[in-house]
Chimera marker file (.cmm) of the C-alpha trace (Angstrom):
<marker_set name="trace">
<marker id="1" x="90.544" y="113.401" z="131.282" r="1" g="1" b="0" radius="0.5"/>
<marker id="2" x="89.323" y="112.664" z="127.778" r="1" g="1" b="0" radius="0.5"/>
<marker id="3" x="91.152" y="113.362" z="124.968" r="1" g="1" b="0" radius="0.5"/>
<marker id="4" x="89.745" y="116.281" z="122.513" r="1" g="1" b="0" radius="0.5"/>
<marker id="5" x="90.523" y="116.899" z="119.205" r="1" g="1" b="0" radius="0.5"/>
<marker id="6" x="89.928" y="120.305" z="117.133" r="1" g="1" b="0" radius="0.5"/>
<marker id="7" x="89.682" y="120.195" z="113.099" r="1" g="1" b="0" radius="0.5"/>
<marker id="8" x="88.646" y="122.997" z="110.969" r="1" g="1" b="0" radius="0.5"/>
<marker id="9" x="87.425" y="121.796" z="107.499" r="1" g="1" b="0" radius="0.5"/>
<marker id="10" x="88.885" y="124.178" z="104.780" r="1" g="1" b="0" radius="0.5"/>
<marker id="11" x="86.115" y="122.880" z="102.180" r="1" g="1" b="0" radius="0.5"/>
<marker id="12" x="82.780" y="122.820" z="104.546" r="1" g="1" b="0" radius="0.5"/>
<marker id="13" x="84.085" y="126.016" z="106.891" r="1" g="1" b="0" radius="0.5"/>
<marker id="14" x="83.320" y="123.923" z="109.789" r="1" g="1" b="0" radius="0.5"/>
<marker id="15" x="84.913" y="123.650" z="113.405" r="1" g="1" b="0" radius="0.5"/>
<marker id="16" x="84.519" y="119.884" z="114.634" r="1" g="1" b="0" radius="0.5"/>
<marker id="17" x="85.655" y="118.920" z="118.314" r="1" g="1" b="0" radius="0.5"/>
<marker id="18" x="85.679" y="115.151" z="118.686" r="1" g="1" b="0" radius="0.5"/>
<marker id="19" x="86.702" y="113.249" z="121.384" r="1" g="1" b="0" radius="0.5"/>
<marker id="20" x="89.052" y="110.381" z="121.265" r="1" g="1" b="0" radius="0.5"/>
<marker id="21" x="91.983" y="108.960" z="123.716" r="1" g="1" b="0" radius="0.5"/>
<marker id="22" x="92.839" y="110.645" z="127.151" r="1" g="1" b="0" radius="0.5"/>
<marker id="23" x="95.568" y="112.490" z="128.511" r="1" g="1" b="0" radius="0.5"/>
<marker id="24" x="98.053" y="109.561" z="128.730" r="1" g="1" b="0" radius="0.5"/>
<marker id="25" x="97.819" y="108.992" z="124.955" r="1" g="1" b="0" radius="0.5"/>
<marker id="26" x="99.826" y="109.787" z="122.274" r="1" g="1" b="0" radius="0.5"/>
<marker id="27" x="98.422" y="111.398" z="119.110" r="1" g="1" b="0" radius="0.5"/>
<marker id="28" x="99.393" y="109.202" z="115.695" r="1" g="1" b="0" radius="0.5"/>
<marker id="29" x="97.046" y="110.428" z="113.187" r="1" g="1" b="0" radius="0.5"/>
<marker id="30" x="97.353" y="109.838" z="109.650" r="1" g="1" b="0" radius="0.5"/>
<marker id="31" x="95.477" y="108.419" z="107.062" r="1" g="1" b="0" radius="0.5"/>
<marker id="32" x="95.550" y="104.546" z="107.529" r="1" g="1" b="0" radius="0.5"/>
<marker id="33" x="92.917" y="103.169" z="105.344" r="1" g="1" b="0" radius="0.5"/>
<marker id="34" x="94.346" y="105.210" z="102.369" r="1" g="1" b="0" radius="0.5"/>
<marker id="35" x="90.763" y="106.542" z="101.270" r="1" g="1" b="0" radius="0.5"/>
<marker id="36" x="92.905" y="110.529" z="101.048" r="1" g="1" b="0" radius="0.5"/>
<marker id="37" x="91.292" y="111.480" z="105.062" r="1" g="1" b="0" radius="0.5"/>
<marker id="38" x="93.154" y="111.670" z="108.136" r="1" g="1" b="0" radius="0.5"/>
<marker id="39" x="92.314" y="109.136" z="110.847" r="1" g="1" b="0" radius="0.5"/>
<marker id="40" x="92.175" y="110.111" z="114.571" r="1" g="1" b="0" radius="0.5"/>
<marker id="41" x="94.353" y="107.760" z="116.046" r="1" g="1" b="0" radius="0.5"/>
<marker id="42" x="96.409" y="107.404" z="119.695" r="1" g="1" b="0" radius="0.5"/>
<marker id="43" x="98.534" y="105.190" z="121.255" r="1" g="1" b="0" radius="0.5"/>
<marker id="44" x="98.371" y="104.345" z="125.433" r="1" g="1" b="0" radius="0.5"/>
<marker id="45" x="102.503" y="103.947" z="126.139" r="1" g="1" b="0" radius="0.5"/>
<marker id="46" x="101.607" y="102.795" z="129.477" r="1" g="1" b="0" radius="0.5"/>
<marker id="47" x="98.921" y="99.739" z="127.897" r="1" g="1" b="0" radius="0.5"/>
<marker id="48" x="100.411" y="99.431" z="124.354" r="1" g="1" b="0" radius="0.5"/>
<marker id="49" x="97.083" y="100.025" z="123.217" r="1" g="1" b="0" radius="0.5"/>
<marker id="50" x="96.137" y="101.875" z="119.907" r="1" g="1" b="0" radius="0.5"/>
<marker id="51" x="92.940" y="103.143" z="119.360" r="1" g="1" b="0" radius="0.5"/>
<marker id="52" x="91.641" y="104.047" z="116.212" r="1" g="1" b="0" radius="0.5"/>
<marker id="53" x="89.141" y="106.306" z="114.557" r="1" g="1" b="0" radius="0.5"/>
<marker id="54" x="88.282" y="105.919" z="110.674" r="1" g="1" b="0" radius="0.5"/>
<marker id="55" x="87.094" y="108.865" z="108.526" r="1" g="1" b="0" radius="0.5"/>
<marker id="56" x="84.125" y="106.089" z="108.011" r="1" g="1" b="0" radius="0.5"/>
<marker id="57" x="83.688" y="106.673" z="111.716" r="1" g="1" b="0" radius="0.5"/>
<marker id="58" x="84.710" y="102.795" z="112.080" r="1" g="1" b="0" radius="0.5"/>
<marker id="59" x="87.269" y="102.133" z="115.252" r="1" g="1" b="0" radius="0.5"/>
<marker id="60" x="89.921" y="99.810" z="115.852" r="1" g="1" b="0" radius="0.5"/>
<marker id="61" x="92.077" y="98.742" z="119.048" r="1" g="1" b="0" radius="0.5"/>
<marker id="62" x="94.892" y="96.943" z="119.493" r="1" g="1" b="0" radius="0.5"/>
<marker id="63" x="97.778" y="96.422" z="121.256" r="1" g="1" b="0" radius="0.5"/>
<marker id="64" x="101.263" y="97.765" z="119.225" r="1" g="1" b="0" radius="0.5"/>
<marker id="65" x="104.592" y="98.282" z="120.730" r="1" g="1" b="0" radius="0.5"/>
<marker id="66" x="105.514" y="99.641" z="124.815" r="1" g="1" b="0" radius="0.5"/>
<marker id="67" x="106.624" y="102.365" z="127.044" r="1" g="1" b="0" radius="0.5"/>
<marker id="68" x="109.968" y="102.576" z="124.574" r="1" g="1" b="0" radius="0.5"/>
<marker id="69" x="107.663" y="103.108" z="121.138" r="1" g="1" b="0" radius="0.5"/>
<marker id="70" x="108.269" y="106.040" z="119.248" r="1" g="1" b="0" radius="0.5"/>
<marker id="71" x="105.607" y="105.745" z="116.715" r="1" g="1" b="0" radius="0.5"/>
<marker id="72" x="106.048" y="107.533" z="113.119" r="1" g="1" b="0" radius="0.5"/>
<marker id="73" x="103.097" y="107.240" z="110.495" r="1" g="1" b="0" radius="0.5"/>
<marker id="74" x="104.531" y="106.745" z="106.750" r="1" g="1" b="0" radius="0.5"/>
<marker id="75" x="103.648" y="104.896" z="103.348" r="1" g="1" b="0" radius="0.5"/>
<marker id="76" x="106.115" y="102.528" z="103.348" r="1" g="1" b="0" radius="0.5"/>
<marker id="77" x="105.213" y="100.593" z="100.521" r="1" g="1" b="0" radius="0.5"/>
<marker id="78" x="103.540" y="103.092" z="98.267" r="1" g="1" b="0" radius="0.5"/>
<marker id="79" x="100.094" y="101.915" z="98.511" r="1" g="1" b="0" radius="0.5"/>
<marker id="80" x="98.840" y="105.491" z="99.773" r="1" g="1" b="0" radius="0.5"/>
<marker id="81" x="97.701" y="104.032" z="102.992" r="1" g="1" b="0" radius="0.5"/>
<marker id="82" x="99.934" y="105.024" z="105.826" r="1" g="1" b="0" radius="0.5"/>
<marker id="83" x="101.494" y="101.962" z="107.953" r="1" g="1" b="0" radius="0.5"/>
<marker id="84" x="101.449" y="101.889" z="111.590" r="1" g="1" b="0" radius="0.5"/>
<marker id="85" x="105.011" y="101.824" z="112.519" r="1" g="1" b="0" radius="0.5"/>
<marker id="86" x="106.574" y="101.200" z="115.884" r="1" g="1" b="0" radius="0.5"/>
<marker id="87" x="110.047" y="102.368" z="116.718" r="1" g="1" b="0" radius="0.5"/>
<marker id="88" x="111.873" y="100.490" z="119.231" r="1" g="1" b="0" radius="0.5"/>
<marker id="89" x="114.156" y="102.298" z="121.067" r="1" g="1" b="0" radius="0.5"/>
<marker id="90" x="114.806" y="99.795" z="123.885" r="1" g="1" b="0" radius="0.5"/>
<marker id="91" x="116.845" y="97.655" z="121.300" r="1" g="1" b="0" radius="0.5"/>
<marker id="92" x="119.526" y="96.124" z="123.298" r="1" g="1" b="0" radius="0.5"/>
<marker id="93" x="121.550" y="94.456" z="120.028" r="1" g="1" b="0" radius="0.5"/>
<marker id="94" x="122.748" y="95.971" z="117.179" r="1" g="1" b="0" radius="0.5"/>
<marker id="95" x="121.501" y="93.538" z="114.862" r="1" g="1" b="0" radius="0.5"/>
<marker id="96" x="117.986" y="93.197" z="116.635" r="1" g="1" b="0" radius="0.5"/>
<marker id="97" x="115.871" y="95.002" z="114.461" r="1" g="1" b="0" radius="0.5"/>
<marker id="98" x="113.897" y="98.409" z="115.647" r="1" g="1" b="0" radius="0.5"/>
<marker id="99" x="111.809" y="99.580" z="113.117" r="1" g="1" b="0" radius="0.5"/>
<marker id="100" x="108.274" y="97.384" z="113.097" r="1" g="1" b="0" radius="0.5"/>
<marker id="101" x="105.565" y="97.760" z="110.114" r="1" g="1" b="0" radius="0.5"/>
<marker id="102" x="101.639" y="96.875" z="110.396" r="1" g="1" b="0" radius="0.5"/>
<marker id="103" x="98.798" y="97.712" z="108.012" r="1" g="1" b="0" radius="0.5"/>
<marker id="104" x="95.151" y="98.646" z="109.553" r="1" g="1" b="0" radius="0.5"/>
<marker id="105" x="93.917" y="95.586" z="107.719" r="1" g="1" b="0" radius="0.5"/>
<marker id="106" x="96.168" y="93.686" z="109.798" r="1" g="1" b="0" radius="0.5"/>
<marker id="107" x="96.934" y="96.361" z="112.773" r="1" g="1" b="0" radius="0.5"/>
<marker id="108" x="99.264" y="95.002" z="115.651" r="1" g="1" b="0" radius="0.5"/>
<marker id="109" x="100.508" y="92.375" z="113.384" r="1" g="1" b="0" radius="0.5"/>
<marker id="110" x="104.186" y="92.966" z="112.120" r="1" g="1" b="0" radius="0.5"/>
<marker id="111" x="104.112" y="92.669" z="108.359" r="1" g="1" b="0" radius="0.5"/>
<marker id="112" x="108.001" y="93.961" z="107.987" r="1" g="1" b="0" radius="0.5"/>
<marker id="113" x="110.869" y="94.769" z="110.458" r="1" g="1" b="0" radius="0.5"/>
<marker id="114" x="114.200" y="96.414" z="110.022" r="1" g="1" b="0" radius="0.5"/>
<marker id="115" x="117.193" y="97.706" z="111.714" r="1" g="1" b="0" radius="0.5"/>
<marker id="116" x="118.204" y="101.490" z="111.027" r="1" g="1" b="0" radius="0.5"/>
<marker id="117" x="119.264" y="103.321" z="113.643" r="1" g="1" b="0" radius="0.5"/>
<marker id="118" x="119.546" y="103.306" z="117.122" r="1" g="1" b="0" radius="0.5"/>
<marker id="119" x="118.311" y="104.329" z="121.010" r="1" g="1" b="0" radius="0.5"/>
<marker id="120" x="119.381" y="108.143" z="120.408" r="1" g="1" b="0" radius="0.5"/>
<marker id="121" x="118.093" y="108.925" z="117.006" r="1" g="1" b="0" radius="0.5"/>
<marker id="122" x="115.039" y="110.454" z="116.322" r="1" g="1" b="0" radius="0.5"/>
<marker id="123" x="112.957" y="108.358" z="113.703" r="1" g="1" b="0" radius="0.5"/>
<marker id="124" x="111.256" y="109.970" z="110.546" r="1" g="1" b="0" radius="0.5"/>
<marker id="125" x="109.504" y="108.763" z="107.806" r="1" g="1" b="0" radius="0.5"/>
<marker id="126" x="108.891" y="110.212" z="104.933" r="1" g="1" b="0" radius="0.5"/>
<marker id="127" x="109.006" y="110.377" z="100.918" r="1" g="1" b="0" radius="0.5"/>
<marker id="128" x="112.572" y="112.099" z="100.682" r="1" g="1" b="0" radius="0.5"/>
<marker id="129" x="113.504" y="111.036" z="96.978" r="1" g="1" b="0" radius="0.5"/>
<marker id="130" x="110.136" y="111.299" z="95.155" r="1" g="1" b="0" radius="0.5"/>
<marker id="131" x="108.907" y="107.068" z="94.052" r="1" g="1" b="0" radius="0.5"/>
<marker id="132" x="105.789" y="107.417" z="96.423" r="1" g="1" b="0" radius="0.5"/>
<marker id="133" x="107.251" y="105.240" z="99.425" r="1" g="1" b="0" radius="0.5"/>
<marker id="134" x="108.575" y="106.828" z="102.362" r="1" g="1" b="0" radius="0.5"/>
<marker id="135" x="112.073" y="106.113" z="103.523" r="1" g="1" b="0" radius="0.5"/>
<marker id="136" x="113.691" y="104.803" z="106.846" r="1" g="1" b="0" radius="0.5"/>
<marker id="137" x="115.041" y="108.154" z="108.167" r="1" g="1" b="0" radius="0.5"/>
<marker id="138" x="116.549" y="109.207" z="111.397" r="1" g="1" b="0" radius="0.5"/>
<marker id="139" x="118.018" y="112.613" z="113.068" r="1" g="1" b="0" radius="0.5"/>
<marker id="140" x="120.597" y="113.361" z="115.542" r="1" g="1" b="0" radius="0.5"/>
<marker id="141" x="122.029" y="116.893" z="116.184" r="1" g="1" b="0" radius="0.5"/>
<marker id="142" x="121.815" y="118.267" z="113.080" r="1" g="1" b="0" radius="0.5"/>
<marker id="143" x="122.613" y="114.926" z="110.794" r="1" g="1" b="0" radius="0.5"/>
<marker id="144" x="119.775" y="113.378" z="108.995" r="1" g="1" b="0" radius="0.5"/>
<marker id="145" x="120.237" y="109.723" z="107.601" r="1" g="1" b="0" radius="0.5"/>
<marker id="146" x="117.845" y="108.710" z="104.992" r="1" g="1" b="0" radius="0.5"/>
<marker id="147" x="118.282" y="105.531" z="103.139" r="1" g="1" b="0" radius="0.5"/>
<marker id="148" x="116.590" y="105.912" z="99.954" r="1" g="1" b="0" radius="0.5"/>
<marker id="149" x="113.748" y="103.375" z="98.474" r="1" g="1" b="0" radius="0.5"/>
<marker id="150" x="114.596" y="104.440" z="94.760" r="1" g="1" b="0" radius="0.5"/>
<marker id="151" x="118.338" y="103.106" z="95.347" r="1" g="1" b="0" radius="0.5"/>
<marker id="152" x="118.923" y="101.255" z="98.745" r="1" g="1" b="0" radius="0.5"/>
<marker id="153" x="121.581" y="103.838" z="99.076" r="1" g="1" b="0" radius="0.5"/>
<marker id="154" x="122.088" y="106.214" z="102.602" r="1" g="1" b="0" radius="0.5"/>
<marker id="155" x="121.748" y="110.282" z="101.858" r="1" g="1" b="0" radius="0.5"/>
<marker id="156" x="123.553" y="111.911" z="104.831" r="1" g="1" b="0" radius="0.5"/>
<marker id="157" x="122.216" y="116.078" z="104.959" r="1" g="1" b="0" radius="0.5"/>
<marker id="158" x="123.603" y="117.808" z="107.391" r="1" g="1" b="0" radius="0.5"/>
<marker id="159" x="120.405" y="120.367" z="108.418" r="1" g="1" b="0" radius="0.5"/>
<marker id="160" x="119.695" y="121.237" z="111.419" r="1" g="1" b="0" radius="0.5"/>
<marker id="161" x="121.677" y="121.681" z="114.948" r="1" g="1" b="0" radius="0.5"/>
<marker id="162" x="122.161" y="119.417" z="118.426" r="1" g="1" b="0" radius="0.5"/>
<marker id="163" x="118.880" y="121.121" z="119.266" r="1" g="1" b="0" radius="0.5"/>
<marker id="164" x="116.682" y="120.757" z="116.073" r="1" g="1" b="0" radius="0.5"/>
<marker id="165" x="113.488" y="118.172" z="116.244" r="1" g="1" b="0" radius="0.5"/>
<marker id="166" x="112.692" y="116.909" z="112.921" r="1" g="1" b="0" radius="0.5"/>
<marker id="167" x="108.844" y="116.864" z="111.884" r="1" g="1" b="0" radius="0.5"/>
<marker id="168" x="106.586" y="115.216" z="111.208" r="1" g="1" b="0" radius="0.5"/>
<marker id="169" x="107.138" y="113.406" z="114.393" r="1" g="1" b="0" radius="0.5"/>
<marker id="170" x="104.796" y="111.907" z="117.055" r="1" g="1" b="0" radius="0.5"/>
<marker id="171" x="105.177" y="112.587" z="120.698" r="1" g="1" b="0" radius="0.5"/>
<marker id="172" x="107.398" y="110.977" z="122.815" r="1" g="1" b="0" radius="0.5"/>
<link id1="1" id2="2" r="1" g="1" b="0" radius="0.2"/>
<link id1="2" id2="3" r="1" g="1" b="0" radius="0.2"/>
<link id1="3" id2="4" r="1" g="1" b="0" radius="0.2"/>
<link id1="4" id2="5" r="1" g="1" b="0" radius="0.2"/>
<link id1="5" id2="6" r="1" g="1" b="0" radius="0.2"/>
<link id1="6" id2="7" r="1" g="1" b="0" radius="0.2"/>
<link id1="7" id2="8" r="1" g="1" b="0" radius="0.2"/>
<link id1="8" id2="9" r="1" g="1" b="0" radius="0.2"/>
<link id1="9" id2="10" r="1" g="1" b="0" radius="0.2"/>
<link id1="10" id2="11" r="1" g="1" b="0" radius="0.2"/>
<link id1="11" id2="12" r="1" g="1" b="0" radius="0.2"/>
<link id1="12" id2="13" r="1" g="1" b="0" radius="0.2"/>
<link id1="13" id2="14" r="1" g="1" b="0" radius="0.2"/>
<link id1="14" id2="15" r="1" g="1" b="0" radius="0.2"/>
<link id1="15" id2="16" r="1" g="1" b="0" radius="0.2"/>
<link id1="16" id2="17" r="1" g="1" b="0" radius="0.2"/>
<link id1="17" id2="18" r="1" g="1" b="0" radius="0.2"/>
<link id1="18" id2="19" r="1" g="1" b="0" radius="0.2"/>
<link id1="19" id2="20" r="1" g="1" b="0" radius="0.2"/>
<link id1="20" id2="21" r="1" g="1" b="0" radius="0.2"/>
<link id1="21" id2="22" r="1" g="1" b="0" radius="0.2"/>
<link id1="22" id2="23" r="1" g="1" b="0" radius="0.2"/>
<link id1="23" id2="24" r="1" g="1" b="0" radius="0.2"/>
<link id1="24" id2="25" r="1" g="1" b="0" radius="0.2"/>
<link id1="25" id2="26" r="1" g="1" b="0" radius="0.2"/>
<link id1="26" id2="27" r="1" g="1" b="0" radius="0.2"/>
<link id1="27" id2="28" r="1" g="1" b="0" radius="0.2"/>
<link id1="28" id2="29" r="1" g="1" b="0" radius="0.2"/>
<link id1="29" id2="30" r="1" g="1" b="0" radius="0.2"/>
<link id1="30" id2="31" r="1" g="1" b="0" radius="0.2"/>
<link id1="31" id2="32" r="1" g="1" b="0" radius="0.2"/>
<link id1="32" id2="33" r="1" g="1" b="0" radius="0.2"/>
<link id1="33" id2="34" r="1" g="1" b="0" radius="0.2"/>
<link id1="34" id2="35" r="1" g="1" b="0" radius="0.2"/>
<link id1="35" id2="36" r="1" g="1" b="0" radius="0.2"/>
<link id1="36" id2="37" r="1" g="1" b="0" radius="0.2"/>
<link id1="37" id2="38" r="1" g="1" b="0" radius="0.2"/>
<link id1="38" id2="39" r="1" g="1" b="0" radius="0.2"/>
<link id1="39" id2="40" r="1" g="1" b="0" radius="0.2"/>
<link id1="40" id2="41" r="1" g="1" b="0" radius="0.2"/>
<link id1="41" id2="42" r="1" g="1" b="0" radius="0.2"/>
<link id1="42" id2="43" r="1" g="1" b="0" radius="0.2"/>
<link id1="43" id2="44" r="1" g="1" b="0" radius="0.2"/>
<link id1="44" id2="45" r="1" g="1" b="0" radius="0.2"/>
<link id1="45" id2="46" r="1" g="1" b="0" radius="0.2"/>
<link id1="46" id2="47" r="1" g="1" b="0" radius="0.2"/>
<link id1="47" id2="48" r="1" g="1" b="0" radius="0.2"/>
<link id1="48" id2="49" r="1" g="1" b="0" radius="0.2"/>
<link id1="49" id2="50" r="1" g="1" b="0" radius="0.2"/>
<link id1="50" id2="51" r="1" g="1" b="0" radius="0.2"/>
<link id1="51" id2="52" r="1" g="1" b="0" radius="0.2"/>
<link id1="52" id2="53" r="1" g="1" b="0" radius="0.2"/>
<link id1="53" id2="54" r="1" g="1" b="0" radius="0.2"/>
<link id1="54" id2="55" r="1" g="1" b="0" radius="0.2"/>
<link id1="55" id2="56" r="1" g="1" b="0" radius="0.2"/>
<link id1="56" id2="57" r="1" g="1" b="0" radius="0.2"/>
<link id1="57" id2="58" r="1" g="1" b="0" radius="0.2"/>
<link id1="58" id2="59" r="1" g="1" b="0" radius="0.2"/>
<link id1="59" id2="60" r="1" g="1" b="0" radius="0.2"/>
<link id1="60" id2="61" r="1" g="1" b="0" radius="0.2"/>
<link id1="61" id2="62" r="1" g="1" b="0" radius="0.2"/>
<link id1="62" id2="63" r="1" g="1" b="0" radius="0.2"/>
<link id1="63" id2="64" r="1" g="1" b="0" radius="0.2"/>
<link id1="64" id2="65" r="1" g="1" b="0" radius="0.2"/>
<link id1="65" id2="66" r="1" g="1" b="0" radius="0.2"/>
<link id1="66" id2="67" r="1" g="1" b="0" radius="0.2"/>
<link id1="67" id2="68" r="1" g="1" b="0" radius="0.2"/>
<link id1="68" id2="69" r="1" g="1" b="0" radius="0.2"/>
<link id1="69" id2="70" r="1" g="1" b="0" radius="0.2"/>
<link id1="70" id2="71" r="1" g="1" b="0" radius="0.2"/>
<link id1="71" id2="72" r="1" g="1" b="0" radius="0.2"/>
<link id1="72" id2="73" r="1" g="1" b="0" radius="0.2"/>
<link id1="73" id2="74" r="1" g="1" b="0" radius="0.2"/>
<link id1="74" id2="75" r="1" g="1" b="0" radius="0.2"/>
<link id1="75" id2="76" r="1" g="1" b="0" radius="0.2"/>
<link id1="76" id2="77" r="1" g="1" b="0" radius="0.2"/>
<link id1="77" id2="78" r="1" g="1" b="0" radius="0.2"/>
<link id1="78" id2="79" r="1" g="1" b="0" radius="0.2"/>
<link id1="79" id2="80" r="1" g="1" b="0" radius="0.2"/>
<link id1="80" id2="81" r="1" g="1" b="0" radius="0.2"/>
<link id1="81" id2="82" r="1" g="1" b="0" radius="0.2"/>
<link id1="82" id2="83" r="1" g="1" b="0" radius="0.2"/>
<link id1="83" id2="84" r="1" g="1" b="0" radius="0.2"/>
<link id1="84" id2="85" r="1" g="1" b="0" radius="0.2"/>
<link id1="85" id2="86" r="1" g="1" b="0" radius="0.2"/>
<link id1="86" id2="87" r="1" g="1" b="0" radius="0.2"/>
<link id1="87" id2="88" r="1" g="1" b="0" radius="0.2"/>
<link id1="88" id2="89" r="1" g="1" b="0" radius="0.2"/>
<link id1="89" id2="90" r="1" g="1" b="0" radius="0.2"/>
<link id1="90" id2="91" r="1" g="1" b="0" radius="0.2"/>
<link id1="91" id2="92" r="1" g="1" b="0" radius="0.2"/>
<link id1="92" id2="93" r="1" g="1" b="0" radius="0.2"/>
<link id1="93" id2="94" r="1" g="1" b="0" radius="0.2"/>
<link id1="94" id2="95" r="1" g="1" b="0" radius="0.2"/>
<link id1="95" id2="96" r="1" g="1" b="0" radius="0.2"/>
<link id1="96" id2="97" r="1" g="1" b="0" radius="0.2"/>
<link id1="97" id2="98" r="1" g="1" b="0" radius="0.2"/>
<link id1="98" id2="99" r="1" g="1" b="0" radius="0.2"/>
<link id1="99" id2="100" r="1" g="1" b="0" radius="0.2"/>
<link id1="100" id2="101" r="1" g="1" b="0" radius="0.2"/>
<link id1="101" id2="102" r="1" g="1" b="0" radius="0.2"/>
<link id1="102" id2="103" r="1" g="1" b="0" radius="0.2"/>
<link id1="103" id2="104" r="1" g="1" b="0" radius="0.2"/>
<link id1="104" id2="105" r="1" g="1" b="0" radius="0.2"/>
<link id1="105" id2="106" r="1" g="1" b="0" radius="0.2"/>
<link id1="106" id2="107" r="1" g="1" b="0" radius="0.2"/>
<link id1="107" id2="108" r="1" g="1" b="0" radius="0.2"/>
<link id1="108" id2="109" r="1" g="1" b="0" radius="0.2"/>
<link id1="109" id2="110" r="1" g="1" b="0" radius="0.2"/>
<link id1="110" id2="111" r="1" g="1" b="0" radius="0.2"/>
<link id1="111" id2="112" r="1" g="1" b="0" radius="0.2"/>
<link id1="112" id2="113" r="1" g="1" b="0" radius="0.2"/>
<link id1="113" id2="114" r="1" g="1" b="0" radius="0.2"/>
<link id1="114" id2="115" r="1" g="1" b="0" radius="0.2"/>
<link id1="115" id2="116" r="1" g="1" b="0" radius="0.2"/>
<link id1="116" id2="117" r="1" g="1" b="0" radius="0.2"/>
<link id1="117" id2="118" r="1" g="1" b="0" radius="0.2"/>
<link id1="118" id2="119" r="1" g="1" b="0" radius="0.2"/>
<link id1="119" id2="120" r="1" g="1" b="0" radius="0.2"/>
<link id1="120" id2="121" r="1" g="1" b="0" radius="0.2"/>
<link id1="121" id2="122" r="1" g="1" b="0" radius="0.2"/>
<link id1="122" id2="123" r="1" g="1" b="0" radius="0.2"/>
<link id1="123" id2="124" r="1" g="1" b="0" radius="0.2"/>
<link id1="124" id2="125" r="1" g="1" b="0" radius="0.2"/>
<link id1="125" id2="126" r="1" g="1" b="0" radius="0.2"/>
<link id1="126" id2="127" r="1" g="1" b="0" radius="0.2"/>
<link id1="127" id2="128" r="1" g="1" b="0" radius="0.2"/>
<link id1="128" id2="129" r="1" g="1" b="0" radius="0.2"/>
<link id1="129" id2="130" r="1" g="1" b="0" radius="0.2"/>
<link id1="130" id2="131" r="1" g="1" b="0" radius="0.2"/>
<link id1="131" id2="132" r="1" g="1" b="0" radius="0.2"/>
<link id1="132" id2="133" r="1" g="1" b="0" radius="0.2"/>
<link id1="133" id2="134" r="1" g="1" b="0" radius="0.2"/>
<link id1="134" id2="135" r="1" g="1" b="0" radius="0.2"/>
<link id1="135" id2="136" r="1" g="1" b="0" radius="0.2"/>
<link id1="136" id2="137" r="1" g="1" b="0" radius="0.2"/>
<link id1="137" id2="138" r="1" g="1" b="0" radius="0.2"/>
<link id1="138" id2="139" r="1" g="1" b="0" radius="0.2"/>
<link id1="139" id2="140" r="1" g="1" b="0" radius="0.2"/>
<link id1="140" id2="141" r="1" g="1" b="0" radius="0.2"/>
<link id1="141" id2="142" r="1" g="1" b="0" radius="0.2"/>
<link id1="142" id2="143" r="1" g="1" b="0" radius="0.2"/>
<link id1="143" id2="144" r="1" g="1" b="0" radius="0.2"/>
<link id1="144" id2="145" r="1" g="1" b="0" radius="0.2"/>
<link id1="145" id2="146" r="1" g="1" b="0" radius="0.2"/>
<link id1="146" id2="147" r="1" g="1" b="0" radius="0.2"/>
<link id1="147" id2="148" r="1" g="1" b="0" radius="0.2"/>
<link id1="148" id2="149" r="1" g="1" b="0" radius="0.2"/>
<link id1="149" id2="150" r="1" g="1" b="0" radius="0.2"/>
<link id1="150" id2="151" r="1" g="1" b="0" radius="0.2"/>
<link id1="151" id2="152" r="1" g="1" b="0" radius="0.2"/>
<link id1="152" id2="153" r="1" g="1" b="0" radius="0.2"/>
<link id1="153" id2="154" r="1" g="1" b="0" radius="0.2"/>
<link id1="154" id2="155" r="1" g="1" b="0" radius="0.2"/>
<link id1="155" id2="156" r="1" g="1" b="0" radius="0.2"/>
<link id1="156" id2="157" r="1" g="1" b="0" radius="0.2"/>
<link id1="157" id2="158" r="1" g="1" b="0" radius="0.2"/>
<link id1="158" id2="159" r="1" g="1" b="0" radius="0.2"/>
<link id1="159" id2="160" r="1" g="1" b="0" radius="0.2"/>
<link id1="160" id2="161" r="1" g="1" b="0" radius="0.2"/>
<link id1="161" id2="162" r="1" g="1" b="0" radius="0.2"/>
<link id1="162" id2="163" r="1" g="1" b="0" radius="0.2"/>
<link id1="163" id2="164" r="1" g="1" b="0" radius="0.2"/>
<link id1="164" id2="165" r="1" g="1" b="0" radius="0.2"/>
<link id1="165" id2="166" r="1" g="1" b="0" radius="0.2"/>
<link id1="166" id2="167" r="1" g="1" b="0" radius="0.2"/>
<link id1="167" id2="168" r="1" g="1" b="0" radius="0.2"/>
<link id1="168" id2="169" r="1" g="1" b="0" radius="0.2"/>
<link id1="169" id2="170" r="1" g="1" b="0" radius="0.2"/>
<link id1="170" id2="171" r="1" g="1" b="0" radius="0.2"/>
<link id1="171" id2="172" r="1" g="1" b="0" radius="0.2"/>
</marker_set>
C-alpha cells in the first residue's frame, strides 16, 4: 500500500495529495535543505532506508539507523536546515552514545554523536532556550530533561504525567 500524503497550502488555497513511502514507513518530515519548506520524508524500520522528497521535487535514499531508531528532526547546529537524527534505543552501554546527527548534504553519514538518555526515554528536539539550535531533550512520565545549547547546563521541568507523549515526535 503506498503511502499518501495530504497538504493544504494556506497561501495558494490548494489541496495537494502526493504519494511517497508505504505503509511500513515512518513519517520524518521537516525541512532538511533549510530553503523555509517542509520535505516529505520516511524512514523503512524494517530496511533502514530513508527516502526523501525535496520541496525542489529532488529525492534522496539512504540507509540511516534500524528497527530500534526513533528518529526526531531538529536544527542542531543553527544553520536552519533540520538534521536527520537517529535515536538509538538499543544502546546496550551507558557510555555508548545514542543520539546520531547527519545533514542531507551528507545523509546517512554521522557528522556528530552523543549520549543523553537512555532505552525508556522519549527523545525530543527542539529550541527550548531561544539561540536558534535545538537542544538534546528527553521525556519520561511527566519529567522533561533538556540540556541547554546556550549553557551546557540540564533544565529539569516537571510537565506532564506517566501518560503524557511529548511532541513534536515521530512515530515509533
Amino acid at each position: 500500500m503506498a503511502g499518501k500524503w495530504y497538504t493544504y497550502s494556506l497561501t495558494q488555497g490548494s489541496l495537494s495529495s502526493p504519494t511517497w513511502g508505504n505503509a511500513d514507513c515512518r513519517p520524518a518530515q521537516a525541512d532538511y535543505d533549510g530553503d523555509g519548506k517542509t520535505d516529505f520524508a520516511v524512514f523503512n524500520p524494517d530496511t533502514g532506508e530513508w527516502y526523501v522528497l525535496y520541496s525542489n521535487n529532488s529525492s534522496d535514499s539512504f540507509n540511516w539507523g534500524n528497527l530500534h531508531s526513533l528518529f526526531v528532526a531538529g536544527d542542531m547546529d543553527g544553520d536552519f536546515a533540520h538534521e536527520f537524527i537517529d535515536y538509538d534505543t538499543w544502546t546496550t552501554s551507558s557510555s555508548d552514545d545514542n543520539w546520531y546527527l547527519s545533514h542531507a548534504s551528507n545523509a546517512g553519514i554521522s557528522y556528530s554523536s552523543t549520549r543523553f538518555g537512555n532505552n525508556s526515554t522519549i527523545p525530543v528536539a527542539g529550541d527550548f532556550d531561544g539561540d536558534t539550535k535545538a537542544d538534546y531533550t528527553v521525556f519520561k512520565n511527566g519529567q522533561w530533561y533538556i540540556w541547554k545549547s546556550t549553557t551546557g547546563s540540564m533544565w529539569m521541568p516537571t510537565v506532564g504525567s506517566s501518560w503524557a507523549q511529548p511532541i513534536p515526535q515521530f512515530y515509533r
